[in-house]
Each structure stands twice: as structure tokens, then as C-alpha cells.
C-alpha positions as CSV (number, residue, x, y, z in Angstrom):
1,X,186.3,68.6,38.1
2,X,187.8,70.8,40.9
3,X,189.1,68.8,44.0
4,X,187.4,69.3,47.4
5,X,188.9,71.7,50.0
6,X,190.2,70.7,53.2
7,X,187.7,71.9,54.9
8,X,185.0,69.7,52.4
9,X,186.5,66.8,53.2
10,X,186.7,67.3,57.4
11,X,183.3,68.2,56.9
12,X,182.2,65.0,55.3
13,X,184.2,63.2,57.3
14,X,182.7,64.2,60.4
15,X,179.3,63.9,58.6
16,X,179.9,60.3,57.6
17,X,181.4,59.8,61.8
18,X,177.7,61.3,62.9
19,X,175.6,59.1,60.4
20,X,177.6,55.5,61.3
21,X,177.1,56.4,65.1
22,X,173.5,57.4,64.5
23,X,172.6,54.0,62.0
24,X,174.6,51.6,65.2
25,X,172.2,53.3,67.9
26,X,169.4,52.8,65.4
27,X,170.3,49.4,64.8
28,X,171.1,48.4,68.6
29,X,167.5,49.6,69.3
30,X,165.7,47.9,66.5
31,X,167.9,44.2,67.0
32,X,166.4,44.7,70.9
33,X,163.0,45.6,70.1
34,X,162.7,42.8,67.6
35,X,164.8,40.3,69.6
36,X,163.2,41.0,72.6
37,X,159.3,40.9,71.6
38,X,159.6,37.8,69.2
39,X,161.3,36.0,72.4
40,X,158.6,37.4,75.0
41,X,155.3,39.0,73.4
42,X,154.2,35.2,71.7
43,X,152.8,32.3,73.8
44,X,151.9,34.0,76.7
45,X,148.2,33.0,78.9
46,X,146.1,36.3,79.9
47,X,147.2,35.3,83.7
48,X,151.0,35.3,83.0
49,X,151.2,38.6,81.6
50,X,152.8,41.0,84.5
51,X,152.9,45.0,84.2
52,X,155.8,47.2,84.9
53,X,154.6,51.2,85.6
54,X,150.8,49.8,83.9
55,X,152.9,48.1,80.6
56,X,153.1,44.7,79.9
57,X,156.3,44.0,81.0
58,X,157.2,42.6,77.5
59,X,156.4,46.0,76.2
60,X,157.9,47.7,79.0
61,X,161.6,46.4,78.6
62,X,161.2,45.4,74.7
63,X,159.8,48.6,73.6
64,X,159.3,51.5,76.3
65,X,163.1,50.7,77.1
66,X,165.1,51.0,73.9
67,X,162.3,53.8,73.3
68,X,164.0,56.2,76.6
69,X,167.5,55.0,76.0
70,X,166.6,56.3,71.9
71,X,165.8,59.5,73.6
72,X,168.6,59.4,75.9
73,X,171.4,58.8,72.9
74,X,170.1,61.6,70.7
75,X,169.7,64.1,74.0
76,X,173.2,63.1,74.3
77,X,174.3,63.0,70.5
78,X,172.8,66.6,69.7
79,X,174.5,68.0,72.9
80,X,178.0,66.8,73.0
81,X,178.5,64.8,69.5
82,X,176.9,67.0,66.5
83,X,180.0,68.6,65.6
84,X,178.9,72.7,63.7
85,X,181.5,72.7,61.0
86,X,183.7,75.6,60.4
87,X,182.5,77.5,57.3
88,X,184.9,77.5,53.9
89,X,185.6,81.0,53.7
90,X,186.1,81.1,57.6
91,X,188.8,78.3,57.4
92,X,192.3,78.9,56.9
């Protein structure tokens, strides 16, 4: 078995950096949608439900929220945090 290059193991390391970052931004926005709707969606008479923007606000800050910050993070994480790794041959 032939040991991994240098450049192999930067290259998973950053790999395993972007998929821990990724699965906590997932997992922040699936704790909040769950948390957030059990809490607010249930128990509610037809004359208590406000909107926000035409949503029920229970959707609107349970799911339409997490939903634009979700878009916001991986605008974000494709733009200044997805790293392009340097290619083996190209590395000294």
C-alpha cells in the first residue's frame, strides 16, 4: 500500500473542513425548522394565525427563514470557502 502524498492528504483535509462546515449549517437549519414549527405550527385557532409577506408567520420564520439564510450560507460557502485544490503533478 503506497502512502498518500502531501498534497492527498491537504486535499482531504480541506475536504473533510468543507463537509463538517456544510453538515453544522445543515443541522443548524433542520434543529430551527423542526424546533421552531413543533413549538408554533400545533394548537393554533384559524383567527390566531397572522401572515408575514402572505405566509403564516409560523412558516414564515420556521421555514421561509432558515430556507434564505440556507441560500445565503452556500452563496457564501461556494464563493469564499470552497477551496480548488492544487493538482498532484502541479504541487511541489
Amino acid at each position: 500500500m503506497t502512502h498518500p502524498s502531501n498534497a492527498e492528504t491537504r486535499c482531504l483535509r480541506q475536504s473533510r473542513r468543507e463537509l463538517w462546515l456544510i453538515l453544522l449549517a445543515w443541522l443548524g437549519c433542520a434543529l430551527w425548522v423542526i424546533g421552531y414549527c413543533s413549538l408554533n405550527a400545533y394548537d393554533l385557532a384559524p383567527e390566531e394565525v397572522a401572515t408575514v409577506l402572505g405566509f403564516p408567520d409560523w412558516v414564515f420564520w420556521g421555514v421561509v427563514t432558515p430556507w434564505m439564510f440556507a441560500n445565503a450560507f452556500t452563496f457564501w460557502f461556494c464563493l469564499r470557502a470552497l477551496k480548488n485544490d492544487e493538482d498532484e503533478e502541479a504541487a511541489p
